[in-house]
Jmol script that loads the backbone (N, CA, C; Angstrom):
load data "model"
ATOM      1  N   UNK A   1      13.514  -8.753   1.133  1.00  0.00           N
ATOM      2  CA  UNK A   1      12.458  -9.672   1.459  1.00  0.00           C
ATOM      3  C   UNK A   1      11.895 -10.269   0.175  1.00  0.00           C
ATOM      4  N   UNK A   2      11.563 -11.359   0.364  1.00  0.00           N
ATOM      5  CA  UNK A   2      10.966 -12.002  -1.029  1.00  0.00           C
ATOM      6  C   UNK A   2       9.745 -12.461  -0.598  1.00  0.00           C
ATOM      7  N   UNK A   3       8.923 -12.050  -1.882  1.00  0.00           N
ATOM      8  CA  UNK A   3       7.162 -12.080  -1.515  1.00  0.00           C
ATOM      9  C   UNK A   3       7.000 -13.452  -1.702  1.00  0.00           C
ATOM     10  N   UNK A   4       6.377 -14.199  -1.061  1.00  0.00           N
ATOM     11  CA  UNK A   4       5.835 -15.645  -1.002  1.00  0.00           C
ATOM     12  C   UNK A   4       5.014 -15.689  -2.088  1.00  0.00           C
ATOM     13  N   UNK A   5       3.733 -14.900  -1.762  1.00  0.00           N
ATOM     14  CA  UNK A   5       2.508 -15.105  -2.657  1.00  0.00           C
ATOM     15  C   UNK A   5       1.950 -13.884  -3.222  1.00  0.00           C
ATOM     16  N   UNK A   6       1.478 -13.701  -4.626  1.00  0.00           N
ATOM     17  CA  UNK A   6       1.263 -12.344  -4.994  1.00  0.00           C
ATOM     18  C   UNK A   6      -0.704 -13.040  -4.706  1.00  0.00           C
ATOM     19  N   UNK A   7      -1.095 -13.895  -4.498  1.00  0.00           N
ATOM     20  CA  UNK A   7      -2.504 -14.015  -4.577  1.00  0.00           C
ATOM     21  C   UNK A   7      -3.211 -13.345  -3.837  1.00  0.00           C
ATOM     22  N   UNK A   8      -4.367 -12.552  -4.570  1.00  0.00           N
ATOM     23  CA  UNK A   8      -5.149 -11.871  -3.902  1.00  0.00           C
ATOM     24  C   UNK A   8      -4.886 -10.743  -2.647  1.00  0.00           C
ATOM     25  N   UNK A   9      -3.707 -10.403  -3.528  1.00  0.00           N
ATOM     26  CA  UNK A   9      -2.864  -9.101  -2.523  1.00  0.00           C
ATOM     27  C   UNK A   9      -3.112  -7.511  -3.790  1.00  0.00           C
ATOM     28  N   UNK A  10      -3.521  -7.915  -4.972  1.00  0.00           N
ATOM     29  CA  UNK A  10      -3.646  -6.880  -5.287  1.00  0.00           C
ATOM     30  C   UNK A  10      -4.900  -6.146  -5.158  1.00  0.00           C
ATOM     31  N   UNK A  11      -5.768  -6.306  -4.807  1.00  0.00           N
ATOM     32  CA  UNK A  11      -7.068  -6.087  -4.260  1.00  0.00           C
ATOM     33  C   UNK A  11      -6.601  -4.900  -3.148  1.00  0.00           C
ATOM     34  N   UNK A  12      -5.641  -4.936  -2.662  1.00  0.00           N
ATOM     35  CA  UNK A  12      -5.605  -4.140  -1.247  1.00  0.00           C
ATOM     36  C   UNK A  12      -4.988  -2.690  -1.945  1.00  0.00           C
ATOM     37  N   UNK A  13      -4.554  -2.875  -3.230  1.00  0.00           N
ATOM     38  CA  UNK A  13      -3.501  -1.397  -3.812  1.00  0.00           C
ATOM     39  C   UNK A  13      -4.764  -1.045  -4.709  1.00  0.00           C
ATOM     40  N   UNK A  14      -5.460  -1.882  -4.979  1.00  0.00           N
ATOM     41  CA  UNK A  14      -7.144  -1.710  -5.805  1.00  0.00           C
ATOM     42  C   UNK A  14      -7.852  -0.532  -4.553  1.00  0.00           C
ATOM     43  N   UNK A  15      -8.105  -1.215  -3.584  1.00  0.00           N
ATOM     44  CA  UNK A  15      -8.605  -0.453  -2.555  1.00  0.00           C
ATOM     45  C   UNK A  15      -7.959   0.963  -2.329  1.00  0.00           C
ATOM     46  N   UNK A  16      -6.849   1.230  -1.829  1.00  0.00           N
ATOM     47  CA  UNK A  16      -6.516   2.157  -1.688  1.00  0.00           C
ATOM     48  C   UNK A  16      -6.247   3.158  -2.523  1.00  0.00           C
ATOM     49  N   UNK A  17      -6.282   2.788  -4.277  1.00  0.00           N
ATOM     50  CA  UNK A  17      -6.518   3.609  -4.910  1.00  0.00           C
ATOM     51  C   UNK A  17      -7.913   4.552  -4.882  1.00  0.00           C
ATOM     52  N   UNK A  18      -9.018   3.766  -4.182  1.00  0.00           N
ATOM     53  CA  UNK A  18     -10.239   3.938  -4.431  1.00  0.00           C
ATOM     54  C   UNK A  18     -10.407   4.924  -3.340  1.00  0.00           C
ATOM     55  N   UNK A  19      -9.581   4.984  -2.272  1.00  0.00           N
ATOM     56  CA  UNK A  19      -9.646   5.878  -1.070  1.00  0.00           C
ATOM     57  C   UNK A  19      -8.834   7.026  -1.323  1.00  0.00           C
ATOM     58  N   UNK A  20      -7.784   6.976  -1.862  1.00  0.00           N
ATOM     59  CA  UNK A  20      -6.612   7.908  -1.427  1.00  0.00           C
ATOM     60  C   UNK A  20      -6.972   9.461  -2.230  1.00  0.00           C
ATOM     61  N   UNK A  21      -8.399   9.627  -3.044  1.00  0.00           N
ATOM     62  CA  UNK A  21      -8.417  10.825  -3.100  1.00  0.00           C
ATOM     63  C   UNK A  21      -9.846  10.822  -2.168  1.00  0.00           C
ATOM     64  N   UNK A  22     -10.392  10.219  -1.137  1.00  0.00           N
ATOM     65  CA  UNK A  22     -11.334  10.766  -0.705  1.00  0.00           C
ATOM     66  C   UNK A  22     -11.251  11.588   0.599  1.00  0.00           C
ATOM     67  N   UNK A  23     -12.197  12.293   0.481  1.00  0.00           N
ATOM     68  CA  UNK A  23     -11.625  13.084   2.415  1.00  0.00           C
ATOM     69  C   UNK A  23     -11.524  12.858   3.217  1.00  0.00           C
ATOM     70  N   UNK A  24     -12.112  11.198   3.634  1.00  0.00           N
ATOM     71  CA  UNK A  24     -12.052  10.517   4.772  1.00  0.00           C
ATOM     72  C   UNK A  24     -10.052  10.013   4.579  1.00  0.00           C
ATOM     73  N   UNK A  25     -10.091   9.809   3.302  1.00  0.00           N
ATOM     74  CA  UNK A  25      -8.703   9.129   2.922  1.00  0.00           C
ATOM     75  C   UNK A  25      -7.730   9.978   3.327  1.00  0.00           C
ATOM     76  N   UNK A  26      -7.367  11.673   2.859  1.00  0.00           N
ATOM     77  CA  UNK A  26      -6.615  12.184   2.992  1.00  0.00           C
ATOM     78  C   UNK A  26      -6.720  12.780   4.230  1.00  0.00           C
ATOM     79  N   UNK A  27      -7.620  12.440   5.223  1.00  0.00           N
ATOM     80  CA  UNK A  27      -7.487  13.052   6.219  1.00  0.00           C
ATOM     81  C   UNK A  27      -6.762  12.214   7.019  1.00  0.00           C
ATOM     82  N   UNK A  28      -6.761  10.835   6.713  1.00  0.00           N
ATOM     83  CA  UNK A  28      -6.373   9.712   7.672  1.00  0.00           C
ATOM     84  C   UNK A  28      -4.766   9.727   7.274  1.00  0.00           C
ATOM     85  N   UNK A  29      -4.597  10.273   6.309  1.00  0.00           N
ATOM     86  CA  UNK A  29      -3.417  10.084   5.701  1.00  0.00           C
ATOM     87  C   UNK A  29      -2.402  11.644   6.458  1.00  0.00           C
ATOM     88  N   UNK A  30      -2.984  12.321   7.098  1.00  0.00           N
ATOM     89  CA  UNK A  30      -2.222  13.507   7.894  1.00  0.00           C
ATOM     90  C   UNK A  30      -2.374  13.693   8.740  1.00  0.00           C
ATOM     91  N   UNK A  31      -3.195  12.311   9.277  1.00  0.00           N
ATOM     92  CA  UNK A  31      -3.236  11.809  11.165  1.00  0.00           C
ATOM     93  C   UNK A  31      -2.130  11.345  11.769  1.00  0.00           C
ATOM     94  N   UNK A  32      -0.739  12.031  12.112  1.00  0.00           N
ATOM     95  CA  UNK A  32       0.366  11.407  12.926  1.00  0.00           C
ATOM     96  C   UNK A  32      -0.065  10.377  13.287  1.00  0.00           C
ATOM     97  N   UNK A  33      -0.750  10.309  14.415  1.00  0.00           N
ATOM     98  CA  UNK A  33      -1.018   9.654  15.528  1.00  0.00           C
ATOM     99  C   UNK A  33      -2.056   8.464  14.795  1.00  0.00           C
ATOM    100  N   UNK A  34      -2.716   8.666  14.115  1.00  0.00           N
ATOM    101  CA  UNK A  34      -3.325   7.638  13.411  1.00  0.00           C
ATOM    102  C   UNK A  34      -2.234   6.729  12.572  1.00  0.00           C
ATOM    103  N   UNK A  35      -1.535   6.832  12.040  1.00  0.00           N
ATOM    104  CA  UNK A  35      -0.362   6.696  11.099  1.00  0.00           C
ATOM    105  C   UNK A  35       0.662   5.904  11.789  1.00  0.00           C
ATOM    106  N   UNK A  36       0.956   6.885  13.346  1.00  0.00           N
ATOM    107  CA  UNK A  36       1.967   5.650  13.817  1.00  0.00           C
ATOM    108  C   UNK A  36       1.217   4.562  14.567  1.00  0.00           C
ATOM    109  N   UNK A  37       0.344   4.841  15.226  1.00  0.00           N
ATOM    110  CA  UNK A  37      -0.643   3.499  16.051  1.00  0.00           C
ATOM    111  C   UNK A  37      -1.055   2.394  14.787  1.00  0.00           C
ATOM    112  N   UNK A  38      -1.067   2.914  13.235  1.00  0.00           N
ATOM    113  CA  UNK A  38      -1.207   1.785  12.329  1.00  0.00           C
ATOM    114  C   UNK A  38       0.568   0.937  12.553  1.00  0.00           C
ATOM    115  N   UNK A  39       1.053   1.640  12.392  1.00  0.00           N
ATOM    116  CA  UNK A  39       2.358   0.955  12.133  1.00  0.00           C
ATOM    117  C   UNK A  39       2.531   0.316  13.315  1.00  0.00           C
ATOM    118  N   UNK A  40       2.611   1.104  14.857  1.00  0.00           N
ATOM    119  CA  UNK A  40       2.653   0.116  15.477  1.00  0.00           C
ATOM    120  C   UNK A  40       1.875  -0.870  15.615  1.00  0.00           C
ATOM    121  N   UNK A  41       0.829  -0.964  15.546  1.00  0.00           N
ATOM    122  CA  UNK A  41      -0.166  -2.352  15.337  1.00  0.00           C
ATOM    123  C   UNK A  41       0.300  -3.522  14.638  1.00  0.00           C
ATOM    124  N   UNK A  42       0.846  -2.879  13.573  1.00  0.00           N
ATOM    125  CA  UNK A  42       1.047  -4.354  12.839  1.00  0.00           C
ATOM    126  C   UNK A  42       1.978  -4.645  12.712  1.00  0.00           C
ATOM    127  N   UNK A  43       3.224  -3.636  13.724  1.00  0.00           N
ATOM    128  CA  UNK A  43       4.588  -4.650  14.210  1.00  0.00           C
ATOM    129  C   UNK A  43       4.110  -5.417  15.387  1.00  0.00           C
ATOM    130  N   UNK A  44       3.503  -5.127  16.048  1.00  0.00           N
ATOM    131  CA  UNK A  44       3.290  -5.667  17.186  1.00  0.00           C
ATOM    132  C   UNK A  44       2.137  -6.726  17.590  1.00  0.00           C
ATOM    133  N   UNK A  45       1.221  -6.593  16.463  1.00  0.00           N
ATOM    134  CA  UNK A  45      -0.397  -7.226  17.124  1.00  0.00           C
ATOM    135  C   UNK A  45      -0.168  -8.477  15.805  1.00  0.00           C
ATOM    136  N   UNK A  46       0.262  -7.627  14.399  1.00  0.00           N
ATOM    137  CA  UNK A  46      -0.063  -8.941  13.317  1.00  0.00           C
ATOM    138  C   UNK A  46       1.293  -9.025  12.679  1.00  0.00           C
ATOM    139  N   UNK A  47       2.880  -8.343  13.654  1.00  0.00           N
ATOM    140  CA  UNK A  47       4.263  -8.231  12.467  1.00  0.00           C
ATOM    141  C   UNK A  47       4.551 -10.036  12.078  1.00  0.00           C
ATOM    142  N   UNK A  48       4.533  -9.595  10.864  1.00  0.00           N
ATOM    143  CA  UNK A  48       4.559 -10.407   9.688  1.00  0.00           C
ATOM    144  C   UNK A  48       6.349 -10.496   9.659  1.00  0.00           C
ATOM    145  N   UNK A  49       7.123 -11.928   9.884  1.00  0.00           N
ATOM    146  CA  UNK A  49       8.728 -12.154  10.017  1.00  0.00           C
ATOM    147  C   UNK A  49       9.394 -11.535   8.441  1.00  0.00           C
ATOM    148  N   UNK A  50      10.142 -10.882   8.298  1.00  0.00           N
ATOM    149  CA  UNK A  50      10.674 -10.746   7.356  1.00  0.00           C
ATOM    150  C   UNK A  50      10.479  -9.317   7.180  1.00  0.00           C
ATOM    151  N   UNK A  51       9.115  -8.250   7.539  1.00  0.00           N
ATOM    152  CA  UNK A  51       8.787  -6.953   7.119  1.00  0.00           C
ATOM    153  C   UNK A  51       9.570  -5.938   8.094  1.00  0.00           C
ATOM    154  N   UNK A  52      10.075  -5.188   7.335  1.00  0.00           N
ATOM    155  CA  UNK A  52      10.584  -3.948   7.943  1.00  0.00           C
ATOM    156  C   UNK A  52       9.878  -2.656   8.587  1.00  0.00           C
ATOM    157  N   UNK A  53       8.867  -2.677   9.449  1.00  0.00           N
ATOM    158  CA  UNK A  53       8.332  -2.006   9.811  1.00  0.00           C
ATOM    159  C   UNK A  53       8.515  -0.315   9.734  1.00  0.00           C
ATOM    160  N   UNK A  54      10.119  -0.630  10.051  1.00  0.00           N
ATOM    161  CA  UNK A  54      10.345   1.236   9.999  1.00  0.00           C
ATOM    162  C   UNK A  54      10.737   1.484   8.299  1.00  0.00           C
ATOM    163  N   UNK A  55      10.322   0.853   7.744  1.00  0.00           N
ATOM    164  CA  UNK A  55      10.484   1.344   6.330  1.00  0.00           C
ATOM    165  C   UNK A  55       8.944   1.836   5.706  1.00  0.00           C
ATOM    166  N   UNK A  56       7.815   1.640   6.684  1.00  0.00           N
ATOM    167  CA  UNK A  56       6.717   2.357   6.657  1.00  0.00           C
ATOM    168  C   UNK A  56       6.550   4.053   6.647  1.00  0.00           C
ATOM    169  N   UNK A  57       7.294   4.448   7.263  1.00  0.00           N
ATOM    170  CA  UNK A  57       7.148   5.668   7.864  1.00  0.00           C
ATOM    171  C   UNK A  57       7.741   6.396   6.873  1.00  0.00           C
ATOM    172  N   UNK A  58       7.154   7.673   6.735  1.00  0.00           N
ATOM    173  CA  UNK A  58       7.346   8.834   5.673  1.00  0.00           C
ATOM    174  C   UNK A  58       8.644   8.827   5.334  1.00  0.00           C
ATOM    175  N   UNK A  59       8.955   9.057   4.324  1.00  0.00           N
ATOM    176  CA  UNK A  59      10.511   9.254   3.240  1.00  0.00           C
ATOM    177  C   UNK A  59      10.953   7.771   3.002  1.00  0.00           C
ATOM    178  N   UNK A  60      10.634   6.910   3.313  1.00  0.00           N
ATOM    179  CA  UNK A  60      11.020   5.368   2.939  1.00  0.00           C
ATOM    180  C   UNK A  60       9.702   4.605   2.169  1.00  0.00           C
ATOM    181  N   UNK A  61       8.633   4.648   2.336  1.00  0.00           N
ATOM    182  CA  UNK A  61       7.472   4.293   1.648  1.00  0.00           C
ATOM    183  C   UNK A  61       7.723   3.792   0.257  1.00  0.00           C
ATOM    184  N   UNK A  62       7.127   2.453   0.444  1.00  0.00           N
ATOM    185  CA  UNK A  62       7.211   2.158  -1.150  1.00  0.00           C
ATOM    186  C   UNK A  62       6.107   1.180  -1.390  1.00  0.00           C
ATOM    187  N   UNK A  63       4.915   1.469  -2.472  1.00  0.00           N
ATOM    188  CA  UNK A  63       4.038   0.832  -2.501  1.00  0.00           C
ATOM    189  C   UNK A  63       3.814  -0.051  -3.658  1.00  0.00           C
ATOM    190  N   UNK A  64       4.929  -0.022  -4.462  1.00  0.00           N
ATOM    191  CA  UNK A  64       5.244  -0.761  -5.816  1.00  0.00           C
ATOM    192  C   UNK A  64       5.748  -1.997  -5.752  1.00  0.00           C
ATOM    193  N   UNK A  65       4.952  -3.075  -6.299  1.00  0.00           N
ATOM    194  CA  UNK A  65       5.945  -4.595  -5.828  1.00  0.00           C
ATOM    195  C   UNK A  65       7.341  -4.419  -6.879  1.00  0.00           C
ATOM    196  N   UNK A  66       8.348  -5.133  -5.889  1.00  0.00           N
ATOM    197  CA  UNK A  66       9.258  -4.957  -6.580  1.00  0.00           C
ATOM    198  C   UNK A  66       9.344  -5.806  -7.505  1.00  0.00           C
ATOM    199  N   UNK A  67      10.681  -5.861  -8.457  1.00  0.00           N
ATOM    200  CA  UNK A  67      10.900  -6.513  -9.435  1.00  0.00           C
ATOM    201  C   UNK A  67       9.988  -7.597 -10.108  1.00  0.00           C
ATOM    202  N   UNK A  68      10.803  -9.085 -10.033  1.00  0.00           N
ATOM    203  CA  UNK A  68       9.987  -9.864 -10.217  1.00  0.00           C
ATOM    204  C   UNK A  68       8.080 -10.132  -9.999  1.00  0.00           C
ATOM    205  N   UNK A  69       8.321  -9.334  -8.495  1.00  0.00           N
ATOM    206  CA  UNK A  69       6.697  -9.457  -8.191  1.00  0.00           C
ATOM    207  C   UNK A  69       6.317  -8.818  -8.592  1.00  0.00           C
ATOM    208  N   UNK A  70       6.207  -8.242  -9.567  1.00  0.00           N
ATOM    209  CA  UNK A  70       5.254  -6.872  -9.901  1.00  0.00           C
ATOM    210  C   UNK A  70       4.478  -7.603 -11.182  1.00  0.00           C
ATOM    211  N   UNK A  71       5.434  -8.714 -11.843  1.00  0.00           N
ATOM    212  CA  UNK A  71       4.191  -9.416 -12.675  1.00  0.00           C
ATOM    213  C   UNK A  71       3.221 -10.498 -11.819  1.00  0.00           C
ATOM    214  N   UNK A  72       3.958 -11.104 -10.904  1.00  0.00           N
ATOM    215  CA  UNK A  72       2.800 -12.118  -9.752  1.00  0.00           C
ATOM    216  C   UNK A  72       1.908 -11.146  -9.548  1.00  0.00           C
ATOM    217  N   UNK A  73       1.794  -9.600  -9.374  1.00  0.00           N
ATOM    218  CA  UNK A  73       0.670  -8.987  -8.888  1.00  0.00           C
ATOM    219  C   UNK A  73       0.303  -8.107  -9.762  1.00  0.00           C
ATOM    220  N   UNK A  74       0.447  -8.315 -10.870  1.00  0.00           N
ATOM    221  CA  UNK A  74      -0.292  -8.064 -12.598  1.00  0.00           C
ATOM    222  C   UNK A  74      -0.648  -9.156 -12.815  1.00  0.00           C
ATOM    223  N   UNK A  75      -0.378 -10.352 -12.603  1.00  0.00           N
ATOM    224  CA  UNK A  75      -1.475 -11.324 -13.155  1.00  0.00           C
ATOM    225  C   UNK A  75      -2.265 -11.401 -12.191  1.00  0.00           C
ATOM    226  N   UNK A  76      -2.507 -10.906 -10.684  1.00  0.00           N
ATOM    227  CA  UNK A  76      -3.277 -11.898  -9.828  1.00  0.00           C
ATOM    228  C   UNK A  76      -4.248 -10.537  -9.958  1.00  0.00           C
ATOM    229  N   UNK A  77      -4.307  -9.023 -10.465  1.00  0.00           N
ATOM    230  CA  UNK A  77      -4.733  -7.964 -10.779  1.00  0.00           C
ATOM    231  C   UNK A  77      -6.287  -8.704 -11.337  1.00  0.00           C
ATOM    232  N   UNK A  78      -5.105  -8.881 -12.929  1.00  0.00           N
ATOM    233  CA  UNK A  78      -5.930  -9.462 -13.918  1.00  0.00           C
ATOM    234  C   UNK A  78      -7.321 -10.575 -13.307  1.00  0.00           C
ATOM    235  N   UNK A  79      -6.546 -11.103 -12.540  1.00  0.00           N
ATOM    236  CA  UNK A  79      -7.830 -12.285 -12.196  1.00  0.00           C
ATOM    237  C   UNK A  79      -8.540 -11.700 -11.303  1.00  0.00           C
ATOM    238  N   UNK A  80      -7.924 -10.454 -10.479  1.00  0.00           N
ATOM    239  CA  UNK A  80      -8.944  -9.892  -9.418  1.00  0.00           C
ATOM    240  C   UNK A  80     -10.677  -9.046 -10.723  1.00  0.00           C
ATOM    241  N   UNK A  81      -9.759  -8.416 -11.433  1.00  0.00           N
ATOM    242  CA  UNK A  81     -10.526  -7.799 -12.374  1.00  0.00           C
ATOM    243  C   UNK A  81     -11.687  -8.592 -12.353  1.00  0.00           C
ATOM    244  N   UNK A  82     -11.260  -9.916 -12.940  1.00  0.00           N
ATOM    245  CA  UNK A  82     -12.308 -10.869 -13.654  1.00  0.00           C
ATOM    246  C   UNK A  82     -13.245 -10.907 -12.169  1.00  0.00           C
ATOM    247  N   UNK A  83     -13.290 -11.387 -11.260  1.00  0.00           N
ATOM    248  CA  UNK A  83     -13.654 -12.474 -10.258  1.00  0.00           C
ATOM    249  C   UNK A  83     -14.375 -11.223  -8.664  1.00  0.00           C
ATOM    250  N   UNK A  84     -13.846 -10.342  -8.525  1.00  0.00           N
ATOM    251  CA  UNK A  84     -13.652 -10.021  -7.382  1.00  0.00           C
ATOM    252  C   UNK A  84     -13.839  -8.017  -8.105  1.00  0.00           C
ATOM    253  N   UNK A  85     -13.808  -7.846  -8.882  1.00  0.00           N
ATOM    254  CA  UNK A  85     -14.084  -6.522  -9.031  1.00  0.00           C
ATOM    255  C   UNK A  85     -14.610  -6.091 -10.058  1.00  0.00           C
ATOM    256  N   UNK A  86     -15.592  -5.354  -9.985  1.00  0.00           N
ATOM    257  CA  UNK A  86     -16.757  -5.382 -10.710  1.00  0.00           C
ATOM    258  C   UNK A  86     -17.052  -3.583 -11.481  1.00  0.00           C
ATOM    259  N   UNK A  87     -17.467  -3.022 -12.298  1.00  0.00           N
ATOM    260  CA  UNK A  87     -17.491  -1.939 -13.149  1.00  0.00           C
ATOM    261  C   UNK A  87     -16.483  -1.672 -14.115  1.00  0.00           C
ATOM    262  N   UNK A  88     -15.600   0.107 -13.839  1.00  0.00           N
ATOM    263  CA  UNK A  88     -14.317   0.229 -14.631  1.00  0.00           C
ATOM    264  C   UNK A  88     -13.643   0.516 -13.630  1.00  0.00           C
ATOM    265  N   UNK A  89     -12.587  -0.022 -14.285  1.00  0.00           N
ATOM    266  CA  UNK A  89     -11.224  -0.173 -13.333  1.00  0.00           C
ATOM    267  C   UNK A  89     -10.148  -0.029 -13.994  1.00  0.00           C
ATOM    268  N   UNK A  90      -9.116   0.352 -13.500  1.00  0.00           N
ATOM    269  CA  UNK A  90      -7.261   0.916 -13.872  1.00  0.00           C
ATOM    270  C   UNK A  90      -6.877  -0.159 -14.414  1.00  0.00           C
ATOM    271  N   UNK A  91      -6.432  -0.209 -15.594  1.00  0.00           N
ATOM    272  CA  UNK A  91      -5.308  -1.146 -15.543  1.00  0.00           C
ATOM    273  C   UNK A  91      -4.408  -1.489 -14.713  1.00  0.00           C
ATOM    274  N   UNK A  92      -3.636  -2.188 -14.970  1.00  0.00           N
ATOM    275  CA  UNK A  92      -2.014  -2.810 -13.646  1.00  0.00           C
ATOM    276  C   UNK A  92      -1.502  -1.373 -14.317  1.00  0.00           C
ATOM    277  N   UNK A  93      -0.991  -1.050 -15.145  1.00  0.00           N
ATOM    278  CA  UNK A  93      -0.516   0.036 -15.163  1.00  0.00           C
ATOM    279  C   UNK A  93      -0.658   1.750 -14.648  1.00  0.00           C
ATOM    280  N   UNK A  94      -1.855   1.685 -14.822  1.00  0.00           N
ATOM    281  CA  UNK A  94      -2.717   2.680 -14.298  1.00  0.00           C
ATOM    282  C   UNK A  94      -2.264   3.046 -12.504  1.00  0.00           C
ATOM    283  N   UNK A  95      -2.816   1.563 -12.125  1.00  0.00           N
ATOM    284  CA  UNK A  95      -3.077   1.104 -10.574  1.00  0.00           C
ATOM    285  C   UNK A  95      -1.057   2.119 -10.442  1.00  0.00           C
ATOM    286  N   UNK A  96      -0.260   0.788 -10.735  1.00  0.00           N
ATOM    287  CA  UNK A  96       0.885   1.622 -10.384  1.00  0.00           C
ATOM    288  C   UNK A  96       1.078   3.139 -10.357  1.00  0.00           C
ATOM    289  N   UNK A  97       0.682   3.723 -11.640  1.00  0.00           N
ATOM    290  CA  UNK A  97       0.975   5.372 -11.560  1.00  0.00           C
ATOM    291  C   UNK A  97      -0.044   5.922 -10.005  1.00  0.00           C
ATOM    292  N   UNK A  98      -0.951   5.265  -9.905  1.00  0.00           N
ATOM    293  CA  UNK A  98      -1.418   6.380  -8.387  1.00  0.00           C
ATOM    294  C   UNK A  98      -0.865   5.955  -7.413  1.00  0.00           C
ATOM    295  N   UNK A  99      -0.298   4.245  -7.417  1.00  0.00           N
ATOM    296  CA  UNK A  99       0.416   4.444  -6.508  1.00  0.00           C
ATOM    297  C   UNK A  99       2.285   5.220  -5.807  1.00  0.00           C
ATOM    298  N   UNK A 100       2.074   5.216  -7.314  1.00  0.00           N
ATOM    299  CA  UNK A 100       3.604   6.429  -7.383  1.00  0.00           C
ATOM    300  C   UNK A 100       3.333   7.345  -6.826  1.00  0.00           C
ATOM    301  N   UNK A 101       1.946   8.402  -7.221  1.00  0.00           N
ATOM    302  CA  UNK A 101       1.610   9.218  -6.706  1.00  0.00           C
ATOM    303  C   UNK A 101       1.295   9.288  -5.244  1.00  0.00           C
ATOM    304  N   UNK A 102       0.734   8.185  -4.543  1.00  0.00           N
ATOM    305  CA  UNK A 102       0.241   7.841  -3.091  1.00  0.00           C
ATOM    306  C   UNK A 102       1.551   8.116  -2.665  1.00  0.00           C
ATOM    307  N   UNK A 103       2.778   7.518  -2.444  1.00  0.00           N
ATOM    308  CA  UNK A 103       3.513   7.001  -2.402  1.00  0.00           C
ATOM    309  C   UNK A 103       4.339   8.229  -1.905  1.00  0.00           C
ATOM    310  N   UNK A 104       4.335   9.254  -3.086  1.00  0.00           N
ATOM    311  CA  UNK A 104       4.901  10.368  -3.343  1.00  0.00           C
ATOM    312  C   UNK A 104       4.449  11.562  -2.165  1.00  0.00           C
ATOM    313  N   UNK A 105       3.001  11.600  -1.922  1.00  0.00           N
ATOM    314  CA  UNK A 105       2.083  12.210  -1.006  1.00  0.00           C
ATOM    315  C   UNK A 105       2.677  11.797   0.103  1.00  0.00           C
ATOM    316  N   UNK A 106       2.871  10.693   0.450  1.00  0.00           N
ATOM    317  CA  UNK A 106       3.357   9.698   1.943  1.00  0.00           C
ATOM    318  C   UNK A 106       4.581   9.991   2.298  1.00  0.00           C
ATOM    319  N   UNK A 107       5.409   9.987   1.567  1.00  0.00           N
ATOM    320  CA  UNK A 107       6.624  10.338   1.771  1.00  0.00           C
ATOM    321  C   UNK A 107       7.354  12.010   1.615  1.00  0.00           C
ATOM    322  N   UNK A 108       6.823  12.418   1.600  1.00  0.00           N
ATOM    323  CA  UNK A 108       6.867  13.937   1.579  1.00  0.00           C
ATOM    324  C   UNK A 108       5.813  14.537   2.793  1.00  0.00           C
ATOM    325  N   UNK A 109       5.377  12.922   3.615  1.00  0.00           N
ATOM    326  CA  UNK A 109       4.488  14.138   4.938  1.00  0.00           C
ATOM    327  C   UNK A 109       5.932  14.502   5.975  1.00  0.00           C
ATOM    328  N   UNK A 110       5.504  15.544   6.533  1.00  0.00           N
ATOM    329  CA  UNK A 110       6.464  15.751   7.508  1.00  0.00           C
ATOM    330  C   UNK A 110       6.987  15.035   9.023  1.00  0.00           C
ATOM    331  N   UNK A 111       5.996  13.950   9.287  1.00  0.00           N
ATOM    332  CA  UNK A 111       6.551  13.767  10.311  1.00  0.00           C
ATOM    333  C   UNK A 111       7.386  11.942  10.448  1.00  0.00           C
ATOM    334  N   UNK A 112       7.608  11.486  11.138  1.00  0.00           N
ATOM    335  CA  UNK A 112       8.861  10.304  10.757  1.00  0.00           C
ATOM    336  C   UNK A 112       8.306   9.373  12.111  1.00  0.00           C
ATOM    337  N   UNK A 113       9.326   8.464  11.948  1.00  0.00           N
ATOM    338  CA  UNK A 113       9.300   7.513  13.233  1.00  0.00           C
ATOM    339  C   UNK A 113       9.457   8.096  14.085  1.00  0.00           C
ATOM    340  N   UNK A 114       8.725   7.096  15.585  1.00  0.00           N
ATOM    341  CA  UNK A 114       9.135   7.671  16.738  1.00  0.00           C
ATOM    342  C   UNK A 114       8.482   6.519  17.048  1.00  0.00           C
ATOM    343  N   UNK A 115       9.757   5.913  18.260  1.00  0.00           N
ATOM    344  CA  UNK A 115      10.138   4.873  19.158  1.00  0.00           C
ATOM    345  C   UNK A 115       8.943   4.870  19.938  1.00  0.00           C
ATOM    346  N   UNK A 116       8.427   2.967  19.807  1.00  0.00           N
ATOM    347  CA  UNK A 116       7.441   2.959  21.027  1.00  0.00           C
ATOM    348  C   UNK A 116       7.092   1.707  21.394  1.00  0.00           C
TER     349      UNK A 116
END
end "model"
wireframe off; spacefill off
backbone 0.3
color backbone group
C-alpha cells in the first residue's frame, strides 16, 4: 500500500505513545473483545480501500511507517511539534523506539483473528 499523505497523521503515534504505558491503555490493550470490535469497526463502519485489515491482529502488527514514509511522517512530526503539541516531547526517533516496543507488546498478545 502506498501512503497518500503523511499530514497530520503523526499526531495519532504521538498519542498513543502517551497512552500505551497508562492503565487505562494497557488494559484496553488485553481486551480481546475490545481489540477485535476495534478492528472490526474500521473494516466495516470507516475500511479505508487499500488497508489490510487482518494485518491488524496480533503477530502481524506494524506501527512503523514504512520506507519512504517514514521521512513524510518525520517531517509532518516536526511541524506537529511546532503547531499542535505543546511541552517535552520524543523526538521522531524516540517516538519510533516505543513504537517498536508497542508493537512488540501487540504482537506477542495471545489471541489472533477471528472471522466476523
Amino acid at each position: 500500500m502506498r501512503l497518500k499523505r503523511a499530514e497530520r497523521l503523526s499526531r495519532h503515534i504521538y498519542d498513543v505513545e502517551k497512552m500505551m504505558d497508562e492503565e487505562h491503555g494497557k488494559q484496553a490493550l488485553e481486551d480481546e473483545q475490545l481489540y477485535s470490535d476495534i478492528i472490526n469497526h474500521r473494516r466495516n463502519l470507516i475500511g479505508i480501500k487499500g488497508i489490510d485489515y487482518d494485518s491488524h491482529w496480533p503477530g502481524t502488527v506494524s506501527l512503523i511507517p514504512p520506507g519512504t514514509a517514514k521521512n513524510q511522517w518525520k517531517k509532518d512530526y516536526r511541524n506537529m511539534r511546532e503547531s499542535m503539541i505543546y511541552g517535552d516531547t520524543l523526538n521522531f526517533e524516540e517516538l519510533l523506539e516505543r513504537m517498536q516496543e508497542l508493537m512488540e507488546r501487540i504482537n506477542s498478545l495471545k489471541f489472533g483473528k477471528t472471522k466476523k
